[in-house]
Structure formats: C-alpha cells, structure tokens
N, C-alpha and C positions, 0 to 999 in steps of 0.2 A: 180330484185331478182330471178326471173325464167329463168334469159338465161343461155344457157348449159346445163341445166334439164329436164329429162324427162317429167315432170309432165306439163299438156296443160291443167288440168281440175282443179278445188279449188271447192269442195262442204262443205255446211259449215250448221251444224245444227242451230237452229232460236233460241229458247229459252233457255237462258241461255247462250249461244253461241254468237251472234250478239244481242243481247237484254238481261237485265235482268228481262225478265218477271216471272220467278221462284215466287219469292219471293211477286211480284204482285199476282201470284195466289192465294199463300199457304195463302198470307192475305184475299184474297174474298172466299176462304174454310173458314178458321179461320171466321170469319166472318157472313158464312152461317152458319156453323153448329151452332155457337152463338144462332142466331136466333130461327133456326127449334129448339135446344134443348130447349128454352124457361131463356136460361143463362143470356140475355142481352145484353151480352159483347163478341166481339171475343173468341175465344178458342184455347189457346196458342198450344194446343196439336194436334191440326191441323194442325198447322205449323210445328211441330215436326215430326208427319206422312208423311205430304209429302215432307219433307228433306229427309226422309230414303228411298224415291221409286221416288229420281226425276228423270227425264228419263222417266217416264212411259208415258202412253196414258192418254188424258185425260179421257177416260170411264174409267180405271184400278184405275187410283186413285178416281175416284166417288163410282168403288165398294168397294176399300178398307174406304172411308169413310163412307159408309154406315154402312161396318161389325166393324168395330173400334166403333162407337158413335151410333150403331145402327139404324140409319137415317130412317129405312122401318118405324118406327111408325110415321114419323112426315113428311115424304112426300106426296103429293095431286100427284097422275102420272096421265096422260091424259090416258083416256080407248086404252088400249093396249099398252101402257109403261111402258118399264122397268122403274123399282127403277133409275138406274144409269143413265138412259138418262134425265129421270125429272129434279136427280140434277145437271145433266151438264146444263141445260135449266138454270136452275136457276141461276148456277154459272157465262155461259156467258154475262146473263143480268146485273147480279150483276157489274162481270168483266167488262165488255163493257162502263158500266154506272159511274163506281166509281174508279179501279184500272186501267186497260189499257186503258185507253183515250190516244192520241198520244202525247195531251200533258207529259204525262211523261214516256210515251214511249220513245221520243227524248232526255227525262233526262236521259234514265238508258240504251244507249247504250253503247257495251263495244268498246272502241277506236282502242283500237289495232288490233282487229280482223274485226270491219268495215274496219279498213286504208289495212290492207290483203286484202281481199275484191275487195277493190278499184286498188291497185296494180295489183293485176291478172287479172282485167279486163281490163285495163289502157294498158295492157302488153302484152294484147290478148288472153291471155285464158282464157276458159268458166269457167262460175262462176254459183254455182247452190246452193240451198238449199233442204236440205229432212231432214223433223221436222216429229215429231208425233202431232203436234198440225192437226188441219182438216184444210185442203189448204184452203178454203175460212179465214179464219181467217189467216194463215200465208200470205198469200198475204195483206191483211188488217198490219197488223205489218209492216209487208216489207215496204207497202206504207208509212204508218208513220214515219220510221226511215231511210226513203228517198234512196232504195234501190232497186228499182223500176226498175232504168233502168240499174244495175248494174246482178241483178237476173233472167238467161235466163231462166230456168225452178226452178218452184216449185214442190216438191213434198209432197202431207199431209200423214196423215194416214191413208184418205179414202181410197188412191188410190194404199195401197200396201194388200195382202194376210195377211201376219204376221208383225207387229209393233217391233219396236226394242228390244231386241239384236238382233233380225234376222235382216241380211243383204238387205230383202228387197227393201226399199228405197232408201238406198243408188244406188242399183244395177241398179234401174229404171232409179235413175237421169243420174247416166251413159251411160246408152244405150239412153237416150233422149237426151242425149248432146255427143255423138257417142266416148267418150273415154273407154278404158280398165281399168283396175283396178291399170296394170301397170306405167300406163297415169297420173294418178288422186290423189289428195292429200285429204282428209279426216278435218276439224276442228273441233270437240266435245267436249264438257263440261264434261259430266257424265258418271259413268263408263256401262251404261248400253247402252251409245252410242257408245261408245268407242268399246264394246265389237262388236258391228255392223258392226263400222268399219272396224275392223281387218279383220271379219270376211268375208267381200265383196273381200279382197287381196288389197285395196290399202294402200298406206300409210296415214298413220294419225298423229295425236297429240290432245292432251285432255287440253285443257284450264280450268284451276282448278277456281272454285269462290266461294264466300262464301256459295252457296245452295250445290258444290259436292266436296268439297273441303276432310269430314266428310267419305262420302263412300267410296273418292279414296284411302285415307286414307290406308284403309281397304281391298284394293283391291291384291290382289297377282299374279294374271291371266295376267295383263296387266304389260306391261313393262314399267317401272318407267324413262327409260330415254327419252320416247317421252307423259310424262305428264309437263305441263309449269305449275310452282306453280305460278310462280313470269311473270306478264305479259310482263315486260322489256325484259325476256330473248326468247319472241316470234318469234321475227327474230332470233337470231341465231340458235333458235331450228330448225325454218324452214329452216336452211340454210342447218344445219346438216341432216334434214330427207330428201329432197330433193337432197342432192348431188348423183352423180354419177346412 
C-alpha cells in the first residue's frame, strides 16, 4: 500500500480511532453522574455532553461534567483535590471495573484502521499512537486490543504541554519515531483531532464514527475530502492522500 510513497511513519489516535472506547466512556459518565446525582439510573445527557466535546482530555470533560450537572456538591475529593481529578478517579475505577475490561475492548475494535495498522508495520514503517487519554491507560488498551507489538511509541497526555487541537502530540510521536511531518500520515476520528493533525503539516484523514460523525458534520475548517464517512472507502482514501 505504501511503496512509492512518501510517507515511512502511520500515527494513529486510540480512542475512537483503533478502538471504540468513546461510547464505553460517555456510558461510565452517564452512569456516574446517575449516581452522584442520587437519579438511580444512568443519565442520558451525559452522553449527550460528551458527544459534543469528544476529542477532549479526559480532565476537560470531568470539568465540563462538573459545570453541566453541577457535580461540586456531590463529590468527596481527597484533601488537596481538584473536583475534576476525583471524578476522573472515579470514572477510571468505574471504567476499569465495568466498561473497558479487554474483554470488550477486543469487541469494539475498529477493523479497518487495526488492518492499517498492521499493514504499515508488516511494510516497514513506523507505526505510533498519540491519544489524549493518560499513556498508562493507552498502553493498557493497546495491550488488550493486541497492538502491542505493532505500537513503537506511545504518546498520552501527560506527556505533552498542550492537548489537542494543538499539534503537540502528534509532533512528539514524530520526533521519537525520527520522521518529518512530510514523512508521516495522521489517522483521527474527531474534529478536534483532526484539527491537530493538520496542524503538525502531515497528512491525515478523519475516520468518521458514530461518537464524531455529529461534529464533523459541522465542521467547515477541515477539508471534506480527506474525511472517510464510509469505512470501505479507507484504502482508496489512503491511496489518494498518500500519492505522490
């Protein structure tokens, strides 16, 4: 697929991207905030919150749960914690314990962009990830969804200054896997990765799913002919963005 092409490097965001953990989260939000609000029952509109900001950090959507549902009165924080990091605490244990177990981690990966993946490194070039999830958990993922020794460098969110749109992460995994920008191909889900993308100078493409399907939608910034709606037509996009 890659010979003749520039392109030596394939970085590929994690969630939503090579997994669909999205939707696994927005149900242990939903879920939580159920709880803390004393509702009972998941709360649909947690999932609906963070449909509109997927992409983000996971601390950015704990403070946007907080300010939406109010969550300061019903959190317990350990002396000297923030509001936002408690409920990540909580959410991971939740997540950890109920929604991302590997077992259905290895249900909800996405095939076409695994078998990507697998091709570029099969092919000889370096294959890397840079998520905003925190690298001890993205390597956790990776392991379960058997990508382990496919994923030469990880990069989280601890380990950049600014979280996406900024090009950050991206740029690291680059310079740790010694390609240019000119080098390197980009795969993202969301338009807020997408926008990282670009922004780093390599090429990319945006794999639409049902969590960013909504915002890409909406999107006008980004150019509509390197977003894959339809997963079938993901090689020939790749073929088209990587030629010449």
């Amino acid at each position: 697929m890659f010979e003749d092409s520039p392109i030596r490097t394939v970085i590929f965001d994690l969630d939503g991207t090579l997994v669909e953990t999205e939707h696994l989260k927005a149900e242990a939000y939903a879920e939580l905030v159920g709880d803390l609000t004393g509702r009972g029952s998941p709360a649909p509109e947690a999932i609906d919150l963070y449909r509109s900001i997927v992409g983000a950090t996971d601390i950015a959507v704990c403070k946007a749960m907080i300010d939406r549902f109010s969550l300061h009165k019903h959190l317990r924080s350990e002396p000297g914690e923030a509001y936002e990091n408690a409920l990540h605490r909580m959410r991971m244990a939740l997540y950890r314990r109920s929604y991302g177990t590997p077992e259905n981690l290895t249900k909800l990966v996405y095939e076409d962009n695994i078998r990507l993946a697998r091709t570029a490194s099969t092919e000889g070039l370096n294959v890397g990830v840079a998520t905003m999830s925190f690298s001890e958990e993205a390597r956790r993922v990776i392991e379960a969804i058997g990508l382990s020794d496919v994923a030469e460098t990880v990069v989280g969110v601890d380990d950049v200054a600014l979280p996406k749109p900024a090009p950050d992460a991206f740029m690291l995994a680059m310079g740790r896997l010694n390609s240019q920008p000119s080098q390197t191909l980009i795969i993202e889900d969301s338009p807020r990765g997408a926008h990282a993308a670009a922004a780093s100078g390599a090429r990319w493409l945006c794999v639409a799913t049902e969590f960013s399907t909504a915002a890409l939608r909406l999107e006008t910034e980004l150019d509509p002919q390197w977003i894959v709606w339809d997963p079938a037509d993901l090689d020939k996009t790749v073929a088209r963005r990587i030629a010449g």
